[in-house]
NUVO-874833 format. One record per residue (C-alpha): x, y, z; residue in one letter. Coordinates in steps of 0.05 Angstrom, whole numbers, plus 5000, padded with zeros to 4 digits. Layout:
XYZA;...
This chain:
500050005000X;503250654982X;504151175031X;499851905022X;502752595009X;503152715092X;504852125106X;512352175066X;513152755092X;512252605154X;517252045151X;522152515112X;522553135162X;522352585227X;529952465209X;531353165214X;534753515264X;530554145283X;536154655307X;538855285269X;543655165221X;541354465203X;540054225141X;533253975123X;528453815066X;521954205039X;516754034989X;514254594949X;507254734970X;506355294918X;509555874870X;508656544869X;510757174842X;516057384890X;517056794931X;516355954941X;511555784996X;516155145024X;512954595074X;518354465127X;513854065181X;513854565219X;509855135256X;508755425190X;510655465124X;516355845098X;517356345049X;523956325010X;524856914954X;525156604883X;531456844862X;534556434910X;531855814870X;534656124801X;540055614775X;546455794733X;542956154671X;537856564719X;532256124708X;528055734764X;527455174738X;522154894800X;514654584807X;509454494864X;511753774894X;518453894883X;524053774944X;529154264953X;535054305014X;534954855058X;538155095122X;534455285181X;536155965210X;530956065254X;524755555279X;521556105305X;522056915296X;518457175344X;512557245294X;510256565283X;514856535228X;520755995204X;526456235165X;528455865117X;536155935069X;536755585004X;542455994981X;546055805056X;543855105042X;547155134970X;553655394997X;553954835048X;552854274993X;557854694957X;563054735008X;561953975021X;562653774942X;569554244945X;572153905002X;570353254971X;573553454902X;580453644943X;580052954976X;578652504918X;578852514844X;572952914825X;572653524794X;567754104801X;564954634743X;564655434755X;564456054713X;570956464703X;568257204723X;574857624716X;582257684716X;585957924782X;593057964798X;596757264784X;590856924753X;583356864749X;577556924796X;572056384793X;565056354819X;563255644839X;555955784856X;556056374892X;563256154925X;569256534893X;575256114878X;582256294849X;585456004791X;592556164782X;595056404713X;600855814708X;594855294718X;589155654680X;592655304609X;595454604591X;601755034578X;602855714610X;601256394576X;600357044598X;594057244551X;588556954584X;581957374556X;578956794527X;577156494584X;573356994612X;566656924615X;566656094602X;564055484651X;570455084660X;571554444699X;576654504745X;580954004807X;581254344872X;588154374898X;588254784957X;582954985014X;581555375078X;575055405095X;576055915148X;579256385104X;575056335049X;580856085005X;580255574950X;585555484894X;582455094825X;587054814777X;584654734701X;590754524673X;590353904718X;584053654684X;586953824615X;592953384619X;587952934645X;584552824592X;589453034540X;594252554564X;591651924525X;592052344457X;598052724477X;603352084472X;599051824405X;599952594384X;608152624401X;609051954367X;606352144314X;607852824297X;613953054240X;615953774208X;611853804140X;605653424173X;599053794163X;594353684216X;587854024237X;587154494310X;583554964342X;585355664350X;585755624435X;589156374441X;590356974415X;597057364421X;600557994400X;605457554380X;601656994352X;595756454363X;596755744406X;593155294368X;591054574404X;592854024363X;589853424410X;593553464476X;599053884447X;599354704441X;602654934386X;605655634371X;603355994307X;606356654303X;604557194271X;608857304213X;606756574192X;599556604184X;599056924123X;603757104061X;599557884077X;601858304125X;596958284197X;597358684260X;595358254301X;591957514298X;584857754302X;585457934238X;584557384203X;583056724263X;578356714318X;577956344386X;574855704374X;575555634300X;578055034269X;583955134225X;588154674178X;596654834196X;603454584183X;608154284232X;613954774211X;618354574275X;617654024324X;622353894391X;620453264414X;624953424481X;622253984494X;615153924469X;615454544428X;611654544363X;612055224312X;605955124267X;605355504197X;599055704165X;601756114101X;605355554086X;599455194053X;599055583995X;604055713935X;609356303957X;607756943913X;614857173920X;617456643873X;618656943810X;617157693830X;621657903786X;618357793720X;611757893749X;613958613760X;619058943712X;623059573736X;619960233719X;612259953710X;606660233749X;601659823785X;595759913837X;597259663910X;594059793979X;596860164032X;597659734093X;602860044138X;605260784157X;612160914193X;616261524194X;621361364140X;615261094086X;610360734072X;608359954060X;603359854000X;601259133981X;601458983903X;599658243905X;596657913960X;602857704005X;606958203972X;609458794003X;613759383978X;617160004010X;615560773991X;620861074026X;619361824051X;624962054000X;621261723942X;614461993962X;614562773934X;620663073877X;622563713928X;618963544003X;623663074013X;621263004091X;614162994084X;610562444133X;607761884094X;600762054142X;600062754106X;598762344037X;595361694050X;591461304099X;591160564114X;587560204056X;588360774006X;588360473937X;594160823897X;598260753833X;606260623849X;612660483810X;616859833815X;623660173821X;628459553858X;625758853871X;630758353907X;626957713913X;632957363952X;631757894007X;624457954002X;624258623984X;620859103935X;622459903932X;616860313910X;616061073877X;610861503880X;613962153849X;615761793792X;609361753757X;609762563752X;614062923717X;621263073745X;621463763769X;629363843753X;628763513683X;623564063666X;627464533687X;634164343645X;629064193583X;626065043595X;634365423617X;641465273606X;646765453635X;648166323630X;640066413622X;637566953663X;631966703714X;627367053764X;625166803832X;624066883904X;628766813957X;626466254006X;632066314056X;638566714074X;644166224103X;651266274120X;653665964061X;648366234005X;642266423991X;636565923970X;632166243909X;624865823892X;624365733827X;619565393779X;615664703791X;616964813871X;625164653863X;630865193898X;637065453867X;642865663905X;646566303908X;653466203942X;656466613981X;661466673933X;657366803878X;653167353901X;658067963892X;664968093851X;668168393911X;663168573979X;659467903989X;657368094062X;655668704054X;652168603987X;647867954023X;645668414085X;641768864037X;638068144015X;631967954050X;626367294046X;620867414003X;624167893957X;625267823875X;631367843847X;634467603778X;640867123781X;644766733725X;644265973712X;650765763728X;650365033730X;644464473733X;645563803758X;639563353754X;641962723783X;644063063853X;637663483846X;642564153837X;641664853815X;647365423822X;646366063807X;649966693809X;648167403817X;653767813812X;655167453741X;649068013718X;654468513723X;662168553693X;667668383726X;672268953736X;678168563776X;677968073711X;677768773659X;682869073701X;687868363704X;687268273633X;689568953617X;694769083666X;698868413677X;705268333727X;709768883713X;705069433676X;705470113700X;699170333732X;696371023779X;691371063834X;689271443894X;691171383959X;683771123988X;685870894053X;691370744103X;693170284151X;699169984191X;701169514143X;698569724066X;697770434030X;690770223986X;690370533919X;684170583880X;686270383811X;679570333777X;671670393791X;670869713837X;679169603831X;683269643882X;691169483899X;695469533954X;702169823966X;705669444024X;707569904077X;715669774077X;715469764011X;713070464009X;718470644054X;723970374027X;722770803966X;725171403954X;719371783971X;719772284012X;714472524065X;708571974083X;702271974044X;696472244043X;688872044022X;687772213942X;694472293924X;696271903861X;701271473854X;704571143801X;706970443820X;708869703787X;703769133786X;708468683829X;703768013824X;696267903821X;692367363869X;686367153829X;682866623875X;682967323931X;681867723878X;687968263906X;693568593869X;700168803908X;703269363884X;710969643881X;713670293886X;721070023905X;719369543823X;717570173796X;723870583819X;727770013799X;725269953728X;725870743720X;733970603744X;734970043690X;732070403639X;735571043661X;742770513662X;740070173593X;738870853564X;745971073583X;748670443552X;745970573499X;748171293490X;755371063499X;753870583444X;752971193396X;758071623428X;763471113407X;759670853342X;760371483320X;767771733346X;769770983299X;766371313237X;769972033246X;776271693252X;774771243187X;773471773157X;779672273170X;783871603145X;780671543083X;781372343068X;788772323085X;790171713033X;786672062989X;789672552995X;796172242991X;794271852920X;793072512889X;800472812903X;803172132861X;
């Protein structure tokens, strides 16, 4: 005869305890709203809020009839009532199961909630456990954001119930049951070998793939032939992938896995896929400061460094004229397939600013332009198609360069001379003082070493006597040279003197001048003249002589 309703649980709650803090069993007696109207045995019936019957999703998953554990916190509360704890009674059975797990071989499931210091925190209904980083994987790594927010099964491997403090261990279960397929995995496995895995973690650096017991390491730089930032890009946690065992230690139970490696390499034969000097369309994929990366074949990568980006900005920032993913048209200049590299041009596919100009002005042309800058060494003139031309120093006056670049200023217009135009080294010199004649070269060529020249006195110092010889000429007399002559008295500012070119310094543009040469060219042509003056004297006193002889026998002839 089958017992009634009553009558079990009568029988049930008689082998119950009735003291706080014991556990004991209800039967639901109804469902409401807000709470779970619970038949103890007791006084009365207890009311237990619903959420406390809510299981791991949030759902309360509970029926009229059903029996549920509770602890007893109070039989009686002063107002008829008995209080009830299924949540308590849950942490006890908890607490009980953990102890149980640490003492036998059992394992327990809870949900990762968050990362702390060293590890991971776990909530094992409503109890919060630790996992420690080094046992959260099968093998250790320091990226653990994919576990977040998963139901794991863990091994319990340290406790204290007073403190609260209960260490899980993951990794323990995983070489549990990896074990079996790890040693057929490790026999097994050889470089070359293809084998299917699932992407376990994602890294800066890379992605662990689990190949059956065994993690394997695919970096970054081997998942595809295309250039990635990071992993994300292109796997996802979870996703089953086909790789390549690139590199296996057996000792150390280290396996590099390759993903790229299952398709054809699009670097062999690059070079007659892309002649020198064609154009193509690629895809900007990277920005540093010295360039640019811009893909022209999938896997294939080339370099637009910053000095091949613009003919005369030559450090312009690649981020001032693209963005990642800009489509653009490039030239192959260099391709070195050993080395995996390919240099790209930009500014080649317009029109060489330096070329034009050598195709427009050659070299004495008269030009027009703006100065851009004043330097020590020059001045820097913009000219057509956004190029400069210098000035040098040198080349911007016949004789006051200082003086003549201090009236200069930025901004202004002036007119210079093409003096030279070097398109390979991206050079233009020009000259300004070339607009005007050179009256130290008129001067030179008329009055050589040793010609006879005048000037006046224009200035005086210890050491030289200036002269003025011409309009934008000028020579100097060394001092003891001047006083060593035979001038008397010292002199004075526009006197004129007549002196000997004594030798000419074209690279300093300077003449030195002589009086002492001069007075010593007047003395042997006064000596030569004398000489010479003799030379007639006696030339003549021979042909008187002559001729008195030839009267007298003449006279002589004529008496016979």
């Amino acid at each position: 005869m089958s017992l009634s309703f009553e009558e079990l649980l009568d029988k049930n709650l008689s082998t119950v305890t009735m003291k706080p803090g014991s556990l004991l069993t209800g039967i639901v007696i109804d469902i409401l709203d807000s709470h779970v109207i619970v038949y103890v045995g007791l006084k009365s019936e207890a009311a237990i809020a619903i959420q406390e019957f809510a299981n791991e999703k949030g759902e309360i998953d509970l029926k009229v009839g059903d029996e549920v554990q509770l602890l007893l916190e109070v039989i009686e509360d002063g107002h008829g009532n008995t209080r009830v704890s299924r949540e308590k009674a849950i942490k006890q059975e908890v607490w009980k199961r953990i102890e149980d797990c640490l003492n036998g071989e059992s394992t327990l499931n809870g949900l990762i909630t968050g990362q702390v210091k060293g590890g991971m925190t776990v909530d094992i209904q409503g109890i919060k456990a630790f996992l420690p980083g080094s046992l959260a994987e099968a093998t250790p790594t320091k990226d653990l954001d994919h576990l977040e927010g998963r139901y794991e099964e863990f091994k319990v491997i340290k406790l204290d119930k007073e403190k609260n403090n209960v260490v899980l261990s993951r990794r323990a279960v995983l070489e549990e049951v990896n074990s079996e397929e790890r040693e057929k995995l490790l026999s097994n496995l050889e470089e070359g070998q293809e084998i299917q895995g699932v992407v376990k973690n994602l890294t800066d650096y890379g992605a662990f793939i689990d190949l059956g017991g065994i993690d394997g390491l695919l970096h970054i730089t081997d998942i595809s032939w295309s250039r990635i930032n990071h992993p994300s890009e292109a796997l996802n946690i979870g996703e089953h992938i086909k790789v390549v065992v690139v590199k296996f230690d057996k000792d150390e139970v280290k396996v590099s896995l390759g993903m790229k490696q299952l398709s054809s390499d699009p670097w062999k034969g690059i070079e007659n896929k892309f002649p020198l000097n064609t154009s193509v369309m690629a895809k900007v994929t990277n920005l540093t400061d010295y360039g640019f990366f811009a893909e022209i074949e999938s896997g294939v990568e080339g370099l637009v460094h910053v000095s091949e980006i613009d003919w005369t900005n030559k450090n312009i920032h690649p981020s001032k004229v693209v963005e990642l993913g800009d489509s653009l048209e490039v030239m192959i200049l260099e391709v070195d397939e050993e080395k995996r590299r390919i240099s790209l041009g930009v500014k080649q596919l317009t029109e060489n600013p330096w070329q034009v100009f050598t195709h427009k002005y050659k070299e004495g042309d008269k030009i027009k332009g703006i100065i851009k800058s004043i330097t020590d060494f020059g001045v820097f003139i913009g000219l057509e198609g956004n190029i400069d031309g210098l000035v040098h120093l040198s080349d911007v006056s016949w004789n006051e360069e200082e003086e003549t670049i201090r009236q200069l200023e930025k901004n202004q217009e002036v007119e210079a001379i093409v003096l030279s135009i070097d398109v390979e080294r991206e050079r233009i010199s020009l000259g300004i003082k070339q607009l005007q004649e050179d009256a130290f070269n008129e001067f030179t060529q008329l009055n050589n070493k040793g010609s006879r020249v005048k000037g006046k006195v224009n200035e005086i110092t210890d050491e030289r006597i200036v002269l003025l010889l011409s309009e934008g000429v000028q020579g100097y007399i060394p001092l003891k040279d001047y006083q060593n002559s035979s001038q008397e008295g010292d002199p004075s500012i526009g006197d004129e003197i007549e002196v000997v070119v004594a030798s000419i310094d074209t690279k300093d543009r300077e003449i030195i001048l002589s009086l002492r040469a001069l007075e010593k060219a007047e003395e042997r042509e006064a000596l030569k003249d004398n000489v010479e003056r003799n030379k007639e004297i006696e030339e003549a006193s021979k042909s008187n002589i002559g001729d008195m002889i030839k009267a007298e026998l003449e006279d002589n002839e004529d008496e016979y």
